[in-house]
C-alpha positions in Angstrom: 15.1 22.2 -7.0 14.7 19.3 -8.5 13.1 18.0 -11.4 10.8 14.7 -11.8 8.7 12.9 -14.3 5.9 11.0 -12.4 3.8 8.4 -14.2 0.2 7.9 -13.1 -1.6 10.3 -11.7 -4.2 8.3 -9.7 -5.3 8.8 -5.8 -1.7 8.4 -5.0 0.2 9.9 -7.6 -1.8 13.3 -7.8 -1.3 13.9 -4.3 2.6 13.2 -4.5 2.6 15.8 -7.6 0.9 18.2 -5.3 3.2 17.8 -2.2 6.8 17.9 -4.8 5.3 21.0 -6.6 4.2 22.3 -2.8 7.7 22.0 -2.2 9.6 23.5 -5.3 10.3 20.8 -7.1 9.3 20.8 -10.8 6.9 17.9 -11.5 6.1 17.0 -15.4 3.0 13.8 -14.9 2.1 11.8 -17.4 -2.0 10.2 -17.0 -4.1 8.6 -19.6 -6.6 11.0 -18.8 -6.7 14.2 -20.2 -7.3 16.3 -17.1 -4.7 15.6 -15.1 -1.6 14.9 -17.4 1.2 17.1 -18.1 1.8 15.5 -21.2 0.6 13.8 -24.6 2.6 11.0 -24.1 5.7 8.8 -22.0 7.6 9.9 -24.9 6.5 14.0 -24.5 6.8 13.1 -21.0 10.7 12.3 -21.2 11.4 15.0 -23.9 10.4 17.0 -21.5 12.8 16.6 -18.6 16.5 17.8 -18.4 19.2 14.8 -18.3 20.5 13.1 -15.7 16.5 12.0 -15.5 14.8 10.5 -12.8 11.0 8.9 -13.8 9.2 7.9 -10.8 6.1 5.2 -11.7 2.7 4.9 -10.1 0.6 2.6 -12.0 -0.8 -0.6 -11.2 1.8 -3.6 -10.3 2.4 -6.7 -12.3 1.9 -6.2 -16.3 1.2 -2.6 -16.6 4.4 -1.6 -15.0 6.5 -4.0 -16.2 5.5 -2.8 -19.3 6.3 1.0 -18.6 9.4 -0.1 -17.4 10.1 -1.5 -20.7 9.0 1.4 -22.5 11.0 4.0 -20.6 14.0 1.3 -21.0 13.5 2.8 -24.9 13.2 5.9 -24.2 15.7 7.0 -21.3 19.4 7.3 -21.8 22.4 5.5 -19.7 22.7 7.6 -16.5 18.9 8.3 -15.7 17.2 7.1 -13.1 13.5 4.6 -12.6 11.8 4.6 -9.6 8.7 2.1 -9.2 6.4 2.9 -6.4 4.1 1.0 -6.7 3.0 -1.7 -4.8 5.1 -4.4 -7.1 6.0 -7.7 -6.5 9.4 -7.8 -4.8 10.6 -10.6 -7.0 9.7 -8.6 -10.0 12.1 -6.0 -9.0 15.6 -7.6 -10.4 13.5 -8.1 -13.3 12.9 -4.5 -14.2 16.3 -3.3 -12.6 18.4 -5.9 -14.8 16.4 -4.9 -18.0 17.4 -1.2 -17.0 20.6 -2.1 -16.0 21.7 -3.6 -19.3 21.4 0.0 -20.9 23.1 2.1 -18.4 20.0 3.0 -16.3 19.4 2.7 -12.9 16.6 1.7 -10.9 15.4 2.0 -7.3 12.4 0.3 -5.6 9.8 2.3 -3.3 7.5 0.9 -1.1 5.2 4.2 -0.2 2.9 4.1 2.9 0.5 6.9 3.6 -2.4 6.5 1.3 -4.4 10.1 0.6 -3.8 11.3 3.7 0.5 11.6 2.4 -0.1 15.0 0.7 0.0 16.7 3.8 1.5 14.6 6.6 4.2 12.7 3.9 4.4 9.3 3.1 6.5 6.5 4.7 9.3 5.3 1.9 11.5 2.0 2.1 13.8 2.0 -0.8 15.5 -0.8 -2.7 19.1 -0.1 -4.8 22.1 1.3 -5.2 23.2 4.1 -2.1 24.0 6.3 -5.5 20.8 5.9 -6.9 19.3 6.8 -4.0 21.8 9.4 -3.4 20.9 11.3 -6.7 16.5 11.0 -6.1 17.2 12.2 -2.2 15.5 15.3 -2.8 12.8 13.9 -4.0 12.5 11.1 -1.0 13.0 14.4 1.3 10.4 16.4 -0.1 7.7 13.2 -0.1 8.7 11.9 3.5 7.3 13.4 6.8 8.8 16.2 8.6 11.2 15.2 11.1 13.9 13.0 11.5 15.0 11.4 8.0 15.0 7.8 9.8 12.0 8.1 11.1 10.5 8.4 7.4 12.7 7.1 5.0 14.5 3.6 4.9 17.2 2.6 2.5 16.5 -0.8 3.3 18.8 -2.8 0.9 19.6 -3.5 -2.5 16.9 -3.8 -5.6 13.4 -5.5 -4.2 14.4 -4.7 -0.6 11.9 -1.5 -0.8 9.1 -3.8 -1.7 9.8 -6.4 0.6 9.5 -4.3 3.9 6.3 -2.4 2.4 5.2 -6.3 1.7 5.5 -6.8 4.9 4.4 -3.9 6.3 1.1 -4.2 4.9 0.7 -7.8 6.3 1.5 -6.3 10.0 -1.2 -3.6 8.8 -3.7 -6.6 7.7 -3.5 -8.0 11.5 -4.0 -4.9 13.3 -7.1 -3.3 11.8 -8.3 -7.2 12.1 -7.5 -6.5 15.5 -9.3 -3.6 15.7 -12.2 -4.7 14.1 -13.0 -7.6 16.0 -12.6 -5.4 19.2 -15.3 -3.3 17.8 -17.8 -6.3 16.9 -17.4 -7.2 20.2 -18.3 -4.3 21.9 -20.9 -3.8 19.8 -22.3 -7.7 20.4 -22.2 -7.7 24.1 -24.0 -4.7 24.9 -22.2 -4.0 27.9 -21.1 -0.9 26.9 -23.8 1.6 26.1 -21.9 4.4 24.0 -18.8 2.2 21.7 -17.6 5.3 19.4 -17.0 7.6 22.9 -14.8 4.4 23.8 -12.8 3.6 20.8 -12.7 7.5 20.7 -11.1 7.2 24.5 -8.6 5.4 23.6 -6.9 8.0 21.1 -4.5 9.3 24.4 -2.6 7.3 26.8 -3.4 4.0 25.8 -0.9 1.5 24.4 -3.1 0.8 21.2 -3.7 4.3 20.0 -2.1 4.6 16.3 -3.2 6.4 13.5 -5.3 3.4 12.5 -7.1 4.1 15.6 -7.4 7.5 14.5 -9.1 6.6 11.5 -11.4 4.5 12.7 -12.7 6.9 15.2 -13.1 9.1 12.4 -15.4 6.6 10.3 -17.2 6.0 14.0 -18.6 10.1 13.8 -19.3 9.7 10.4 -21.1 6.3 10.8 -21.9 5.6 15.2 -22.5 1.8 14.0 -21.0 1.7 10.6 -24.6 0.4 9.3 -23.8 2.5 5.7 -21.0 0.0 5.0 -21.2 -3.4 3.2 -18.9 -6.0 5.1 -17.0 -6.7 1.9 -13.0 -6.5 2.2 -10.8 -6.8 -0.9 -7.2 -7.6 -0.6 -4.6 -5.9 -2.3 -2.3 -8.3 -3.0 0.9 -7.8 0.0 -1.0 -10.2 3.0 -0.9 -13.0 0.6 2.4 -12.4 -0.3 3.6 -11.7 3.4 2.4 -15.4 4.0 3.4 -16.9 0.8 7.2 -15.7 2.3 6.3 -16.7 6.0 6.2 -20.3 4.5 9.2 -20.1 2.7 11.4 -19.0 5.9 9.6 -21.2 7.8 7.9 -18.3 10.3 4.7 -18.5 11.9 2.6 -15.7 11.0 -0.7 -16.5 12.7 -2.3 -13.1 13.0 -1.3 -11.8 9.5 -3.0 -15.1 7.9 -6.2 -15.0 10.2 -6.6 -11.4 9.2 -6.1 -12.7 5.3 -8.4 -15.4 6.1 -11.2 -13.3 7.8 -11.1 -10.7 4.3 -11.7 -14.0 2.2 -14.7 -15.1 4.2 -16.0 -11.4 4.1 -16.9 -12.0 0.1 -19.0 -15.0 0.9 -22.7 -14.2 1.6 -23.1 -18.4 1.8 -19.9 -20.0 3.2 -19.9 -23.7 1.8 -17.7 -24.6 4.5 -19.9 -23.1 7.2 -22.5 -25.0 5.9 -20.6 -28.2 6.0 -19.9 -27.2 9.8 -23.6 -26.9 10.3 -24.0 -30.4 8.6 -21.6 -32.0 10.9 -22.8 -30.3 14.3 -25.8 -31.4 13.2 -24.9 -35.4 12.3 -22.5 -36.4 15.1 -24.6 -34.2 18.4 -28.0 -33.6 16.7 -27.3 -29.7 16.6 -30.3 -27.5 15.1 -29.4 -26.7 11.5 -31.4 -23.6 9.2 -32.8 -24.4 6.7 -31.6 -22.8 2.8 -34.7 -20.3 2.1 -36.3 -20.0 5.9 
């Protein structure tokens, strides 16, 4: 058994207390809300938990964990162990492992994949560190990964920031295929060839070279929603496709899906496009093109 301290006890973090604890590991959580925390405080939180510690963080990236970092940089001792698993920054990573590192503490980087459905099937991990930090929170990778072969769940995938690197990238390749899958659905739906698109998407699950557990997904928001008419077509982005791009540029790699798909989540937050309305103005200045009016 293992023991853990787990900051952050959101959609994400809950479930991974639940799945540890679900598999005999103890599990001490520290939230600012009252309900679900284990303790008072980061410091009750540490006093709690048996040296060598290992503290694993899942709270929002940038600021707020760099500042737990710091923190726990006060309050562990040489020997114990940071995880971040959040979705961080990968060039934030040497930041927080050499602030660590200068007191004896070690640090690992997580990238975790498997949103709220990980509590029961397990969550992808790519790790960034030392092979002896990793070595020492292996239990705990074991216990949060799928069942099944450890390589087909678990990467070490290099030293510190390596972990949030592939998970960057990861999510850009996610980005372009539920694009991908999306479009296919407006298209079916637009050309009203097809008279029943959920039994379609839905027959594609088995046998097909595109079924994935995205697919899977999507046929399950299809039976709760045949046309998806409840939903608002508003995308956010989370922060990893831009970043994905931002390094596509920098090693000089064309990335044409994963920036369309970044692209088409940008023009899903604009209810009057200024530069669809400039296209208008042109089609409508160098071949006459009909334009609509604002207001009619």
């Amino acid at each position: 058994m293992a023991q853990l301290g787990l900051i952050g006890l959101g959609k994400m973090g809950f479930n991974m207390r639940e799945r540890l604890r679900a598999a005999g590991h103890e599990v001490i959580g520290y939230d600012r809300n009252p309900d679900l925390t284990d303790s008072t405080s980061l410091e009750d939180m540490v006093s709690k938990l048996d040296g060598p510690r290992i503290v694993w963080i899942m709270v929002p990236a940038g600021e707020p964990t760099r500042q737990t970092v710091a923190e726990l940089g006060n309050l562990l001792s040489e020997g114990d162990l940071v995880i971040d698993g959040g979705n961080s920054k990968y060039t934030d990573d040497k930041i927080n492992g050499d602030l660590l590192a200068a007191k004896k503490i070690g640090y690992l980087d997580c990238g975790v994949s498997g949103g709220v459905w990980g509590k029961d099937n397990g969550y992808g991990l790519m790790v960034g560190g030392a092979a002896s930090d990793v070595e020492k929170a292996m239990p705990i990778f074991d216990a949060l990964r799928p069942e099944g072969p450890r390589e087909e769940g678990f990467s070490h995938a290099g030293a510190v920031g390596s972990g949030h690197y592939a998970k960057m990238i990861h999510n850009g390749i996610e980005y372009g295929m539920m694009q991908a899958f999306a479009e296919g659905f407006e298209l079916l739906e637009a050309a009203k060839v097809v008279e029943n698109v959920p039994a379609v998407i839905k027959g594609w699950q088995r046998g097909t070279v595109v079924r994935s557990w995205l697919l899977d997904l999507l046929v399950r928001a299809l039976d709760e929603d045949p046309e998806l008419d409840d939903l608002e077509g508003y995308v956010e982005d989370s922060g990893e496709g831009r970043w994905t791009l931002e390094e596509a540029i920098n090693n000089a790699v064309p990335a044409p899906v994963i920036s369309a798909a970044l692209f088409a989540r940008f023009a899903s937050r604009q209810e009057d496009s200024a530069a669809m309305r400039a296209v208008a103005a042109l089609r409508n200045q160098f071949g006459g093109h009909s334009v609509k009016k604002a207001g009619s």
